[in-house]
C-alpha positions as CSV (number, residue, x, y, z in Angstrom):
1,X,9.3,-2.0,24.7
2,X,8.5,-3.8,27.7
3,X,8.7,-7.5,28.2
4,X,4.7,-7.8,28.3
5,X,4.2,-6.5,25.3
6,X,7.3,-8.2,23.8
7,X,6.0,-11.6,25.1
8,X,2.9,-11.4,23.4
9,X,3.9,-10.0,20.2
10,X,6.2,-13.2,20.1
11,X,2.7,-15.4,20.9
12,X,1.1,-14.1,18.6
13,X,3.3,-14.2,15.7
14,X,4.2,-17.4,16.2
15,X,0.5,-18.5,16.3
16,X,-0.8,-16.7,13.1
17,X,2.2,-17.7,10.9
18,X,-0.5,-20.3,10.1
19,X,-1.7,-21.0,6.6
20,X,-4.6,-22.0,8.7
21,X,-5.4,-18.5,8.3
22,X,-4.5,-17.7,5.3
23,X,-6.5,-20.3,3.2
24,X,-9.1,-17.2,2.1
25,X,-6.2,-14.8,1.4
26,X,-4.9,-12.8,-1.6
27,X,-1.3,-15.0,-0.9
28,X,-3.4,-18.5,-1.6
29,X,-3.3,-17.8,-5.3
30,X,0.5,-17.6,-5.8
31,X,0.4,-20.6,-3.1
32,X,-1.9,-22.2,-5.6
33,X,1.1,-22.0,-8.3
34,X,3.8,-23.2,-6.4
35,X,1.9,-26.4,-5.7
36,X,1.2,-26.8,-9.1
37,X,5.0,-26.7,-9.9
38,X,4.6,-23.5,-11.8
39,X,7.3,-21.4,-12.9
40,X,9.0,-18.3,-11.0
41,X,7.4,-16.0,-13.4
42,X,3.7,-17.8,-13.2
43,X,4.1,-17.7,-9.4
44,X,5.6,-13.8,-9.8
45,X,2.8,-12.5,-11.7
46,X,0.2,-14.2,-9.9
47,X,1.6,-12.4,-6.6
48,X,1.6,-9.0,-8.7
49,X,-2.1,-9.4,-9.3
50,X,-2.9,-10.9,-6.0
51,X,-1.0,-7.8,-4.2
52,X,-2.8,-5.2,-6.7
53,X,-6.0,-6.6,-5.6
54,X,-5.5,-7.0,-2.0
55,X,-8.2,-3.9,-0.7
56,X,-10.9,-5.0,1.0
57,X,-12.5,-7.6,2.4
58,X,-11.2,-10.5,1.7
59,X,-13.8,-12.5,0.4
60,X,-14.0,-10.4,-2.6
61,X,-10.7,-10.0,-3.0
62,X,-10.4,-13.9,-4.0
63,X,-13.6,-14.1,-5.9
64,X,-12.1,-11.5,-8.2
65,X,-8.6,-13.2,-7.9
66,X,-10.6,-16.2,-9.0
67,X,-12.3,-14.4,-12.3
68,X,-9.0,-12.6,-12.8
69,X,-6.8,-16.2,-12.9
70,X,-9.8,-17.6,-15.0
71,X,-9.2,-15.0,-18.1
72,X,-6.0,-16.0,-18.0
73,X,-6.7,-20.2,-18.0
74,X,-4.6,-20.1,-14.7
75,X,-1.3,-19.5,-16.9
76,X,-0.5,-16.3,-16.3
77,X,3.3,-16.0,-18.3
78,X,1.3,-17.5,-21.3
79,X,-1.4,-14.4,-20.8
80,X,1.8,-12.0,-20.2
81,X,3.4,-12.8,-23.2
82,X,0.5,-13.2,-26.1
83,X,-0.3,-9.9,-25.5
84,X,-4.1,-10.3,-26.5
85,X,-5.3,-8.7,-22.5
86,X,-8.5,-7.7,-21.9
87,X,-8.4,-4.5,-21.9
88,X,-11.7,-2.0,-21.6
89,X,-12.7,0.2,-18.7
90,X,-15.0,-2.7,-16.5
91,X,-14.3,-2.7,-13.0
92,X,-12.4,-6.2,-12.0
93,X,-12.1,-5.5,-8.3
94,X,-13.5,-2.3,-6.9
95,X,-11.9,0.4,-8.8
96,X,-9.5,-1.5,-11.0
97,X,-10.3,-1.8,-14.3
98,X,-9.5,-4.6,-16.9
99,X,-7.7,-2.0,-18.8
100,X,-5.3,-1.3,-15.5
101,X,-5.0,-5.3,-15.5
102,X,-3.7,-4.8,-19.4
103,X,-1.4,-1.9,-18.1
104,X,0.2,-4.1,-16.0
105,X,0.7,-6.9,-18.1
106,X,2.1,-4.7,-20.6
107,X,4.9,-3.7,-18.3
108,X,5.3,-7.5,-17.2
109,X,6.1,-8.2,-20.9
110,X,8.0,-5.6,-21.6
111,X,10.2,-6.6,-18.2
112,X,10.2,-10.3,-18.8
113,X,12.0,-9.4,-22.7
114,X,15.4,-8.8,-21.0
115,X,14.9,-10.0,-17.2
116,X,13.7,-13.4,-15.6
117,X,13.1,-12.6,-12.3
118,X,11.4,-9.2,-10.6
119,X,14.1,-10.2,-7.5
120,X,16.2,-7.8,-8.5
121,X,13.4,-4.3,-8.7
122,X,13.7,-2.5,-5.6
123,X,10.4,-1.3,-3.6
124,X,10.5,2.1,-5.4
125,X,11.7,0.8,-8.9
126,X,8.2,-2.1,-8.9
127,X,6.4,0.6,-8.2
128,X,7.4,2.6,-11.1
129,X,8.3,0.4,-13.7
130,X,5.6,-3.0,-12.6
131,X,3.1,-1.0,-11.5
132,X,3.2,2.0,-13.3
133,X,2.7,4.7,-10.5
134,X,4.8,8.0,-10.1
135,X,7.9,8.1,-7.7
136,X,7.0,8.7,-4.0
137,X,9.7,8.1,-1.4
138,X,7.4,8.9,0.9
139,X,4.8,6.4,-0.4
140,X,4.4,2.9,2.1
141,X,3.8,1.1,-0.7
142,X,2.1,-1.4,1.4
143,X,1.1,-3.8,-1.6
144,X,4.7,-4.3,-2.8
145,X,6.1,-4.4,0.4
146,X,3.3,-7.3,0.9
147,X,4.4,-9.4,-2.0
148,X,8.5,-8.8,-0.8
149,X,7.8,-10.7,2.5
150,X,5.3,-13.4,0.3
151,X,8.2,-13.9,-1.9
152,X,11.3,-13.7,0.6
153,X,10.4,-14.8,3.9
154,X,11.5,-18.1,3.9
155,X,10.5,-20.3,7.4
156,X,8.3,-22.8,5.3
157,X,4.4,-21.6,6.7
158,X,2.8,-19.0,5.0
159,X,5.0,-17.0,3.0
160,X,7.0,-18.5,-0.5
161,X,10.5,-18.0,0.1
162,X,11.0,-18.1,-3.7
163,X,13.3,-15.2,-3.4
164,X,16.9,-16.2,-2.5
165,X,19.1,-12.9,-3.1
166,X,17.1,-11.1,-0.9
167,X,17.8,-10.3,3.0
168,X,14.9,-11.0,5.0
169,X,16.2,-8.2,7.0
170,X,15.9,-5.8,4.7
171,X,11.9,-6.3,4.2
172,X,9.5,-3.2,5.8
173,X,6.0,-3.7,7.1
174,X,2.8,-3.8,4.9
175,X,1.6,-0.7,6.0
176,X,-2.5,0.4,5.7
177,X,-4.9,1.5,7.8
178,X,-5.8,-1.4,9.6
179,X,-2.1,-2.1,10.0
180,X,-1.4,1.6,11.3
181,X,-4.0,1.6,13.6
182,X,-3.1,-1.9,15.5
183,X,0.8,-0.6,15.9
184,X,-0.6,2.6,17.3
185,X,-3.0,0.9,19.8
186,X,0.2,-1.7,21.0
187,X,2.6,1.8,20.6
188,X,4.9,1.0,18.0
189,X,4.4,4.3,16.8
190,X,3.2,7.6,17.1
191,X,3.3,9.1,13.6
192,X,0.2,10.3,12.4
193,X,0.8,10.0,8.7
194,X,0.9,6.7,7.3
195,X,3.8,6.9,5.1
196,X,6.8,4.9,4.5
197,X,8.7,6.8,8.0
198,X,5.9,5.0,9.9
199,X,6.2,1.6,8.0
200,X,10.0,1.9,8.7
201,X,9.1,2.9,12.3
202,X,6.9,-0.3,12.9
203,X,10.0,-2.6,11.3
204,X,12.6,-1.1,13.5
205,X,9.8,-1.9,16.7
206,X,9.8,-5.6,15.3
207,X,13.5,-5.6,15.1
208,X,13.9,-5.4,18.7
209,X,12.3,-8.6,19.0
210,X,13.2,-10.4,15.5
211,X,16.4,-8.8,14.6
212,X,16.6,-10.8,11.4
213,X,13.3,-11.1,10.8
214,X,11.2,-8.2,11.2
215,X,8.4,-8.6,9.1
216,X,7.4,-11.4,11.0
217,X,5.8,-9.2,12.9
218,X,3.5,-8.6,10.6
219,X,1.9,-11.6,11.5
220,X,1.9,-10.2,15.5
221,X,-0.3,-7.4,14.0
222,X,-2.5,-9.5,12.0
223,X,-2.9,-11.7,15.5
224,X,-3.5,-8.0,17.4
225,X,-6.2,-7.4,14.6
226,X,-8.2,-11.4,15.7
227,X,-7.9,-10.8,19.2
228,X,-9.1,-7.2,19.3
């Protein structure tokens, strides 16, 4: 990587690690908890929900956030645990379904009987066991991997930090479309297939420049995606 493109991947995540723009943002709901002194497992399950939903543009992706946090009365544990979910086949956010929403919360509960934290659920085991997918170690699993850096990144501006038993270092970029075609463009990789090799590509690209903080650079990305 030359110093060029190093130096401006440093500008830029350093000037998008802004809540500034994150205020309209799947992450301002589980924000939205911790300033209301919620507990872990509010703030947890809201970030579930607010990573599930996250496809899209964004303005829809809160308005349904919204409608979703409503049903519950903005308590989401309570919701968890009574175990009275909405659950039919009506769309809540594109092609999720309230009953997919009851899915979900069924696994929560069942979780939250014998566990008080989802810290401790690697990338592969939330997929399977939260959100109910089949195993795919190929799979980016850009939503989780989205809520591990909401939840563990821990420099005070737009992620939580909520997560203490987690390295930082350990996190992998949220990888999607958008994502995978701004790291091409800047040449953080040349994969064509947008799996979790590539995601793990782009990390080890951001390591070079924030060696105990690679994710950050996830923020570089989203700064690529303004400017270009």
């Amino acid at each position: 990587m030359d110093d060029i493109l190093r130096s401006q991947l440093v500008e830029w995540a350093q000037t998008y690690n802004d809540t500034a723009y994150f205020a309209e943002d799947p992450i301002a709901f589980p924000r939205e908890f911790v300033s209301r002194g919620a507990s872990l497992k509010d703030i947890e399950i809201a970030a579930v929900f607010s990573a599930h939903f996250a496809w899209g543009r964004r303005a829809m992706i809160v308005r349904d956030l919204q409608r979703l946090f409503d049903e519950m009365e903005w308590r989401p544990s309570e919701y968890v645990e009574a175990g009275e979910w909405r659950n039919d086949d009506t769309s809540i956010h594109r092609t999720v379904k309230w009953s997919e929403v009851a899915a979900i919360c069924r696994r929560l509960k069942e979780w939250y009987v014998w566990h008080d934290t989802l810290e401790i659920l690697s990338q592969a085991e939330m997929r399977v066991t939260i959100f109910g997918q089949k195993e795919d170690r190929n799979a980016p699993d850009k939503k989780i991997n989205m809520m591990r850096r909401w939840m563990v990144r821990d420099d005070g501006k737009v992620d939580l930090g909520l997560w203490k038993h987690t390295d930082k270092a350990s996190l992998v970029i949220p990888l999607d479309v958008h994502v995978y075609d701004q790291a091409r463009a800047l040449g953080l990789t040349r994969r064509s297939q947008k799996n979790l090799g590539t995601a793990l590509e782009i990390t080890d690209a951001f390591r070079e420049i924030f060696p105990d903080d690679p994710v950050k650079g996830d923020f570089a990305l989203f700064g690529y995606g303004i400017t270009h």
